[in-house]
C-alpha positions as CSV (number, residue, x, y, z in Angstrom):
1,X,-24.7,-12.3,-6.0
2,X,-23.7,-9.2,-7.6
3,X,-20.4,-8.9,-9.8
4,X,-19.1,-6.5,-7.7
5,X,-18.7,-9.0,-4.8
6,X,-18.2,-12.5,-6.7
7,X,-15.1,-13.3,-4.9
8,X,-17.0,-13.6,-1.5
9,X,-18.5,-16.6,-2.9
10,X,-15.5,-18.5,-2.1
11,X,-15.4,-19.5,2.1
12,X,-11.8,-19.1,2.6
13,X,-11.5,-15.2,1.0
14,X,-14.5,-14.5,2.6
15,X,-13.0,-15.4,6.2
16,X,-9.5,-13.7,4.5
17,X,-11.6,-10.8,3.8
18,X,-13.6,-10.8,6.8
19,X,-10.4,-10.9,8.8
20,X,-8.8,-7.8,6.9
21,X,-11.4,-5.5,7.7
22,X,-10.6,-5.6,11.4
23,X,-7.1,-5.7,11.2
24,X,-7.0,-3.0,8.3
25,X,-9.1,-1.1,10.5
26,X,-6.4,-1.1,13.1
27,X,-3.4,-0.5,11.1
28,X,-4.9,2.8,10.2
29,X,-5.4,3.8,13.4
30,X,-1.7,3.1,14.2
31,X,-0.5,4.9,11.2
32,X,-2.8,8.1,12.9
33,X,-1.6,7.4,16.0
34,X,2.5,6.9,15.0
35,X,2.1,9.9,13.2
36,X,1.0,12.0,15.8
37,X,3.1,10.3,18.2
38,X,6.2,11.8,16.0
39,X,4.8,15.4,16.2
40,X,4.8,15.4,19.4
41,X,8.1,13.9,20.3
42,X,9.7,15.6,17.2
43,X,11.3,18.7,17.6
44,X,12.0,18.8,13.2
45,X,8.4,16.7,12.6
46,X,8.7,17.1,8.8
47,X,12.2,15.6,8.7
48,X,11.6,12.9,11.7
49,X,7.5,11.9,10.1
50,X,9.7,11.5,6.8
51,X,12.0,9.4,8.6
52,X,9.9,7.4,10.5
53,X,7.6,6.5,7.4
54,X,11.6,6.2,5.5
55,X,12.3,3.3,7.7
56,X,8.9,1.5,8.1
57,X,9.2,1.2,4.0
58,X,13.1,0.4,3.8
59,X,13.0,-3.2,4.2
60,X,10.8,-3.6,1.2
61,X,13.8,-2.0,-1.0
62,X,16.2,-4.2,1.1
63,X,14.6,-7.6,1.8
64,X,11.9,-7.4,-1.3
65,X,13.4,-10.0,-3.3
66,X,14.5,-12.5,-0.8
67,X,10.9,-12.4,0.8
68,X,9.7,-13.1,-2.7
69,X,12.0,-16.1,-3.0
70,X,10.3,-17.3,0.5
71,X,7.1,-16.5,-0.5
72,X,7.6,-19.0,-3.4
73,X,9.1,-21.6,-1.4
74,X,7.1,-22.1,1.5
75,X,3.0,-22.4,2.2
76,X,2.0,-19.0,1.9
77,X,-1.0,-19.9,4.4
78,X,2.2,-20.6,7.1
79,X,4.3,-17.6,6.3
80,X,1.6,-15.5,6.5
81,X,0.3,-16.5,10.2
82,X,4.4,-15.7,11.3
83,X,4.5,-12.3,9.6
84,X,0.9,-11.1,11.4
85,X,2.0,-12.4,14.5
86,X,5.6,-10.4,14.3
87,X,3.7,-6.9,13.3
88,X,1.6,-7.6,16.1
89,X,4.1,-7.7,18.4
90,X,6.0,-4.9,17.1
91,X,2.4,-2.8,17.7
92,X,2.5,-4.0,21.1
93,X,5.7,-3.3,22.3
94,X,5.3,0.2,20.6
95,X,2.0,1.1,22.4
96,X,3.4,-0.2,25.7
97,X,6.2,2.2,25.3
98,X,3.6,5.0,24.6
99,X,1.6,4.4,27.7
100,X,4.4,4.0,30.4
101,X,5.9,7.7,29.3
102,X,9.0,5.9,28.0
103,X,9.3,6.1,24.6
104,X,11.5,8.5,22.5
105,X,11.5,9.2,18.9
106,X,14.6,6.5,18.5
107,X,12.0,3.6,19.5
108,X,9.7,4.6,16.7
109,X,12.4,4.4,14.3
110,X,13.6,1.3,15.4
111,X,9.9,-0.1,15.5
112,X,8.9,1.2,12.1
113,X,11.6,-0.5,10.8
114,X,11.0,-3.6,12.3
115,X,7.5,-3.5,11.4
116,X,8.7,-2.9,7.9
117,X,10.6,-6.1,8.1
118,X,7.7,-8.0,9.0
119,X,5.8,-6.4,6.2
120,X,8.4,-6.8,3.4
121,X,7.9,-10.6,4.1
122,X,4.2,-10.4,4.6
123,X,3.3,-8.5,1.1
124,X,4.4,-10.7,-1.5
125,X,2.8,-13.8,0.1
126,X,-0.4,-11.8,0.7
127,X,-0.3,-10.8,-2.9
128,X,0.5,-14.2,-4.3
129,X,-2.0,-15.8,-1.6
130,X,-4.9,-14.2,-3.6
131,X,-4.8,-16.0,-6.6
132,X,-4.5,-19.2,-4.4
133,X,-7.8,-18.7,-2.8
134,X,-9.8,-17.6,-5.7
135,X,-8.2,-18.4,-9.0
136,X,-7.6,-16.4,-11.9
137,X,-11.6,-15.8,-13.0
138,X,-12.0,-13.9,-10.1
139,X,-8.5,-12.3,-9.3
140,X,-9.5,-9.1,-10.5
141,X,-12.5,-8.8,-8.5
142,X,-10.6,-10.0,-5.4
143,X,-7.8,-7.3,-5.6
144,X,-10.7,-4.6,-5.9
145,X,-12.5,-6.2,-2.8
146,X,-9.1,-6.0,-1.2
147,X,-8.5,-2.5,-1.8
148,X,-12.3,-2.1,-0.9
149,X,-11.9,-3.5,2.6
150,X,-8.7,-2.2,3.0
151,X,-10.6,1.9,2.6
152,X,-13.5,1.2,4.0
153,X,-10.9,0.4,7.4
154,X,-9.2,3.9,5.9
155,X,-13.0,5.6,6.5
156,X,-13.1,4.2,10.3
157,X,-10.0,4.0,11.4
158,X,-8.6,7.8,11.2
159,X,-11.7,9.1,12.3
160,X,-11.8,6.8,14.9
161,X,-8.1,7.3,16.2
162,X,-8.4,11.1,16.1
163,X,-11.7,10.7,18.5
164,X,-9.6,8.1,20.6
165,X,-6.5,10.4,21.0
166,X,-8.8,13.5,21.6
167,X,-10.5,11.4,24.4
168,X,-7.2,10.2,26.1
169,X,-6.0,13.7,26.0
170,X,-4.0,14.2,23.0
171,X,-0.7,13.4,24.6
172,X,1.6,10.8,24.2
173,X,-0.2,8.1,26.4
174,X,-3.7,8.3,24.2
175,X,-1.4,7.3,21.0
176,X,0.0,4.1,23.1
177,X,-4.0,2.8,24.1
178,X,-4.8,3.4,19.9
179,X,-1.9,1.5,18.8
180,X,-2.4,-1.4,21.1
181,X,-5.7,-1.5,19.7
182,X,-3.7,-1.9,16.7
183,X,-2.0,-5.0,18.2
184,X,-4.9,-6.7,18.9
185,X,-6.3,-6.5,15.4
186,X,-4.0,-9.1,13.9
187,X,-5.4,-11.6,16.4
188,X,-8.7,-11.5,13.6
189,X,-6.5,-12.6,10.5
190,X,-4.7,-15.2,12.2
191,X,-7.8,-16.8,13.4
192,X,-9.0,-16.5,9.7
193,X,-6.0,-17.8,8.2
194,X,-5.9,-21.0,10.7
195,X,-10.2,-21.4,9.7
196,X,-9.3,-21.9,5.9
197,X,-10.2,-25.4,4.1
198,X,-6.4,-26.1,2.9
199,X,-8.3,-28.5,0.1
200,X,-10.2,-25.7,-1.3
201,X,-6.4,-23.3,-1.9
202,X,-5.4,-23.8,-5.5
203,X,-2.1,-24.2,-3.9
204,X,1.0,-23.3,-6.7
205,X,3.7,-26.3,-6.9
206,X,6.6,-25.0,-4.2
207,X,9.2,-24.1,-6.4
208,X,13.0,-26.4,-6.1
209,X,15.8,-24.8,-4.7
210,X,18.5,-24.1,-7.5
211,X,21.0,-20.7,-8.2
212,X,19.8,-18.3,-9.8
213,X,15.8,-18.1,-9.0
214,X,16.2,-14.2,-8.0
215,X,17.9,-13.4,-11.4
216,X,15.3,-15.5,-13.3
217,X,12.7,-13.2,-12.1
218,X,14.8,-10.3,-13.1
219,X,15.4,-12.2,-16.5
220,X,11.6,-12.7,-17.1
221,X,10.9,-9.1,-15.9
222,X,13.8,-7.9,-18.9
223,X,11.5,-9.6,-21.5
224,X,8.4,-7.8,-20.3
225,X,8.4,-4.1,-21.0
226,X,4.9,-3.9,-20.1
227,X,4.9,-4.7,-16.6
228,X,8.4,-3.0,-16.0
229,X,6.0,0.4,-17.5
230,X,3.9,-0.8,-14.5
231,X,6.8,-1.4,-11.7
232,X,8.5,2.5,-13.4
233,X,5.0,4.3,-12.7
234,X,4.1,3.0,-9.4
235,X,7.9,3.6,-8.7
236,X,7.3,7.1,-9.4
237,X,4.2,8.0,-8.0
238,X,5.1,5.5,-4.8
239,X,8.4,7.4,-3.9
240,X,7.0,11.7,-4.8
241,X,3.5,11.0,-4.4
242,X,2.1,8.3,-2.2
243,X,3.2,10.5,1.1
244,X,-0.1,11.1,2.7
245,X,0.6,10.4,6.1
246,X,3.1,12.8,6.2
247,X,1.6,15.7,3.7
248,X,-1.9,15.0,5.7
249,X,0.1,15.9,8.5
250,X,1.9,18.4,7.9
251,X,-1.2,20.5,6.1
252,X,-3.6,19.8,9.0
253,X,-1.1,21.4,11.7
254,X,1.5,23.6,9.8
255,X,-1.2,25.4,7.2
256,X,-4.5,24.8,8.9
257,X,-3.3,24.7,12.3
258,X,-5.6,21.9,13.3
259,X,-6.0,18.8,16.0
260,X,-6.0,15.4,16.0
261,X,-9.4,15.0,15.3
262,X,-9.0,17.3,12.0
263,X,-6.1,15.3,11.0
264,X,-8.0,12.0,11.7
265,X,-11.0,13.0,9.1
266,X,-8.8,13.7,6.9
267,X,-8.0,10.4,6.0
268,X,-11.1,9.1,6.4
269,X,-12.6,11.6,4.2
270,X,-9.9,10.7,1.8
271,X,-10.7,6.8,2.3
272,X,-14.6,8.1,0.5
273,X,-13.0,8.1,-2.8
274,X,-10.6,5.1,-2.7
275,X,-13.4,3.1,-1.6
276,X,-15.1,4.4,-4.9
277,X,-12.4,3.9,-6.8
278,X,-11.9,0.1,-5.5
279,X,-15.4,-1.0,-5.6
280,X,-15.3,0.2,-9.6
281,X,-12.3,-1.8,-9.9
282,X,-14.3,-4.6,-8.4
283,X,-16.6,-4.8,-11.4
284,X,-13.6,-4.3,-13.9
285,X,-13.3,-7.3,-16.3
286,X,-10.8,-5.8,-18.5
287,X,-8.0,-3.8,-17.7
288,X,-5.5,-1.4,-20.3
289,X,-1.8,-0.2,-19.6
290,X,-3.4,3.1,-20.3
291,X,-5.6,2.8,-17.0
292,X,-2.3,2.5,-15.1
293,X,-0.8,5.4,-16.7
294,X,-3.9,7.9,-17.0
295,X,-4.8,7.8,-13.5
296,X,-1.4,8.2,-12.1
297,X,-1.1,11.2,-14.2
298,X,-4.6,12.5,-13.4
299,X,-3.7,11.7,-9.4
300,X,-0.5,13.9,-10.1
301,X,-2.3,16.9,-11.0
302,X,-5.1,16.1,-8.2
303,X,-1.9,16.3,-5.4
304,X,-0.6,19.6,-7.4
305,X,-3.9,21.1,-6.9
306,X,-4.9,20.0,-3.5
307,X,-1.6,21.9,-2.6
308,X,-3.0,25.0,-3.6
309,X,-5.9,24.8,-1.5
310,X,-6.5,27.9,0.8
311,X,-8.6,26.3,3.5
312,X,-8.7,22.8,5.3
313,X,-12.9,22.8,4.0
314,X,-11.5,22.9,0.3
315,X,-8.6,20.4,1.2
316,X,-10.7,17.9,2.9
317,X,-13.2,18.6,0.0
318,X,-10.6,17.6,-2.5
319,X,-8.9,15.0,-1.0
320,X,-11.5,11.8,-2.2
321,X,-10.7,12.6,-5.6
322,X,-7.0,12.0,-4.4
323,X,-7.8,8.5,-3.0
324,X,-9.7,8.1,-5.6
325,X,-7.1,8.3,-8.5
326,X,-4.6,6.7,-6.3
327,X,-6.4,3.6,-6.0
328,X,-7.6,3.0,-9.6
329,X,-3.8,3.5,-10.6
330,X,-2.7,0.6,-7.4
331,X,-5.1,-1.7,-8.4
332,X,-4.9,-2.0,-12.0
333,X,-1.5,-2.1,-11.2
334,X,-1.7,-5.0,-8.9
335,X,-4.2,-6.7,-10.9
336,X,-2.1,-6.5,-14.1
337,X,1.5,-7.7,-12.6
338,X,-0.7,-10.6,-11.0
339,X,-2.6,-11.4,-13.9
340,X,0.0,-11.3,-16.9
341,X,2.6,-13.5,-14.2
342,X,3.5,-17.0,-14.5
343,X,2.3,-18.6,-11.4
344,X,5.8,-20.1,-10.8
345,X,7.4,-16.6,-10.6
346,X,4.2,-14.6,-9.2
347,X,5.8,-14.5,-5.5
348,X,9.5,-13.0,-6.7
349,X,8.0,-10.9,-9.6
350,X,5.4,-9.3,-6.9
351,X,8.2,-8.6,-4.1
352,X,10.0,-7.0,-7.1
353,X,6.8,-5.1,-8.1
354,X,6.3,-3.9,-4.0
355,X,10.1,-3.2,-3.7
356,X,9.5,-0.9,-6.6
357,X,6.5,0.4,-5.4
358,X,7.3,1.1,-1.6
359,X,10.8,0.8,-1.6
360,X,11.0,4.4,-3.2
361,X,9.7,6.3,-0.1
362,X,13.0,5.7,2.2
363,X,13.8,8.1,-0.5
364,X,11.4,10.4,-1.5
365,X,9.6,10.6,2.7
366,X,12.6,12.2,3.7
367,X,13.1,14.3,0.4
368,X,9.5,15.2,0.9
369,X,9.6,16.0,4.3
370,X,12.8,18.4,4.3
371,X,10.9,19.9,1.1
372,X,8.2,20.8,3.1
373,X,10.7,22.3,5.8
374,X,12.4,24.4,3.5
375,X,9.7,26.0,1.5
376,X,6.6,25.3,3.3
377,X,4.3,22.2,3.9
378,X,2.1,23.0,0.5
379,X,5.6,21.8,-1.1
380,X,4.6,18.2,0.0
381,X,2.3,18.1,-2.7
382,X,3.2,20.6,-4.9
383,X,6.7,18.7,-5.3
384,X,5.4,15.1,-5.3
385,X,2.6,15.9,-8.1
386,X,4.9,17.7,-10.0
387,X,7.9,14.7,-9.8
388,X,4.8,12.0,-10.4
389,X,3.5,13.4,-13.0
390,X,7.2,13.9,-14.9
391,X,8.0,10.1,-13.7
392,X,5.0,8.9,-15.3
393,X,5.8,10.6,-18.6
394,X,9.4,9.4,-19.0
395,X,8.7,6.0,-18.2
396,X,6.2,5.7,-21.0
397,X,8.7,7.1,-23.4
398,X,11.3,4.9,-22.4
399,X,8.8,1.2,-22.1
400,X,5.9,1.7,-24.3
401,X,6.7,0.1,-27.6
402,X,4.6,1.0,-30.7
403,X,1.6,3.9,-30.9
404,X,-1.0,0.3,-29.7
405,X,0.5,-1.0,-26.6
406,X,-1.6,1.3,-24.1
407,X,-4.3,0.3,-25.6
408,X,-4.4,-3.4,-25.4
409,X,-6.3,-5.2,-23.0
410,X,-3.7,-7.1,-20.1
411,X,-4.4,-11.0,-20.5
412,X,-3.7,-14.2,-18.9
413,X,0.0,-15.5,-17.9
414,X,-0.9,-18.2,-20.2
415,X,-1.3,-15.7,-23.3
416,X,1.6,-14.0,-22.0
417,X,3.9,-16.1,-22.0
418,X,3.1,-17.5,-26.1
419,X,3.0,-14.0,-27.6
420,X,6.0,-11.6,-28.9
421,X,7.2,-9.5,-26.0
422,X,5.4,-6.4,-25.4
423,X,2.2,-7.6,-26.3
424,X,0.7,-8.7,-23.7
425,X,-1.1,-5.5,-22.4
């Protein structure tokens, strides 16, 4: 089998995996669809899409550390069948609302959030559960398939929902039949999760209650300037730059004046390059601190100069190199926080890491969004560029330590945890 698809070798990622494309798949055709939905409910769409994708991310800066503390607890094969079955439910009682005509900007707010609930508890596990399936040899590989099945949903799933909406009518009911379609989705994972051979998991000793076991994540973390570089830039590039939903949005109707279709390709077209950019992850073997950092720098000047662009040809032309520095900074930054943890704090160090990482846009959507209000929806990108790019740059003067530590290659937990700290990338 080729290196680039290793991981599939092992039955139970390959039903995990298998399972992920369908329900990835569907979540972005939701994300379309909820998007869309706001504009037309909205009267302020900037301010209520940076709202709405504000409270869908909250309860991963809320919740983040407690669902860490669960995810190390319990079987992660168990929690991860409850949280799939409670986003599911939140997608159908959204698209329900949609198609009866009774839904009102409120609902979406209070759904988003409770989807983000269901999320916050969902990603740590799902993160940790990796390493459980296929060990650390091919961890790498299996993020990068991950991210590659997660974008090659991304190219289907846009397109597809624009088509969908189009066909229905554009109007509030064709969101509802998209986002049920959503709904069904999860039903593919947990049927993959309940096929796995529990013998084959490489399952991580459930850790004993005691005090304390958030703060000694938060301890270790203090001791690891590294990956807190890692958890500063994806904090930065997370909160100003990661806003594509809403800056795809916002440039398709305010600046092009386009449809739902137009909007749709968009993110499929973007999906081209983060496919690339996780299918050459896939076939990394090594990974520096100075991946992490150049590509979110290089992805910040991308976004500054996608905001410049005078027509929706040259944006959508521009936009895979986007995705494509976006998901080479994400998953060496994944692989790296997973790689150079100790297995018995990989659940609460990764909630940290994804509270980090998406717990920033409650802040910066709705800071984006009334940016884009008050001086125009180019500001979107030309803002969150400009802040990721600044981010990035302070965060390596204040963690990097010594003119070498870019440069060395991330190792093993094992490694890790012998050497001095700070040199473990």
């Amino acid at each position: 089998m080729s290196p680039t698809f290793r991981a599939l070798q092992n039955h139970n990622y390959r039903l995990y995996a298998m399972g992920g494309v369908v329900s990835n798949t569907g979540t972005w055709m939701q994300r379309v669809a909820q998007d869309w939905l706001v504009v037309l409910l909205a009267v302020n769409d900037g301010t209520s899409l940076g709202i709405t994708t504000g409270l869908q991310f909250l309860p991963a800066l809320l919740l983040s550390p407690y669902a860490g503390l669960v995810a190390d607890r319990v079987p992660k094969l168990r929690l991860l069948q409850v949280t799939q079955t409670v986003m599911a439910l939140t997608a159908l009682l959204l698209g329900v609302l949609a198609i009866t005509g009774t839904v009102e900007v409120w609902h979406v707010y209070v759904l988003a959030f409770v989807f983000g609930t269901g999320s916050a508890f969902d990603a740590p596990a799902r993160q940790s559960f990796v390493s459980e399936m296929v060990g650390p040899d091919d961890l790498s590989n299996a993020v990068g398939l991950n991210s590659a099945s997660f974008n090659a949903a991304r190219l289907a799933g846009p397109a597809v929902a624009g088509l969908l909406i189009g066909a229905f009518g554009g109007g509030v009911r064709a969101t509802g039949f998209v986002i049920l379609v959503n709904a069904v989705s999860y039903v593919a994972v947990v049927i993959a999760l309940r096929s796995m051979t529990v013998a084959d998991l490489q399952v991580v000793d459930r850790q004993p209650r005691h005090k304390g076991q958030i703060r000694d994540a938060l301890r270790y973390l203090r001791g690891r300037p590294d990956l807190l570089l890692i958890m500063s830039v994806v904090f930065f590039a997370g909160t100003f730059g990661l806003n594509f939903q809403m800056t795809s949005a916002l440039m398709a109707t305010h600046v092009f004046h386009k449809g739902a279709t137009e909007y749709g390709l968009l993110g499929s077209i973007m999906a081209i390059g983060s496919l690339t950019g996780a299918l050459l992850a896939a076939r990394r073997t090594h990974i520096r601190l100075r991946l992490v950092v150049g590509a979110a720098l290089v992805f910040g000047v991308v976004e500054i100069a996608a905001g410049l662009m005078p027509t929706y040809l040259a944006y959508a032309a521009i936009v895979p190199l986007l995705g494509l520095t976006a998901l080479t900074m994400i998953t060496a930054a994944n692989t790296t926080m997973q790689l150079a943890t100790a297995p018995g704090l990989r659940g609460r160090v990764m909630a940290l890491y994804l509270m980090v990482f998406m717990g920033g846009t409650p802040l910066g959507s709705p800071f984006i969004g009334w940016l884009g209000e008050q001086f125009g929806a180019r500001w979107t990108l030309l803002g969150g560029g400009s802040l990721t790019i600044l981010g990035v740059l302070a965060s390596v003067a204040v963690f990097t330590r010594g003119p070498g530590m870019l440069k060395r290659r991330v190792v093993t937990h094992e490694s890790a945890m012998e050497e001095p700290v700070g040199s473990a990338a």
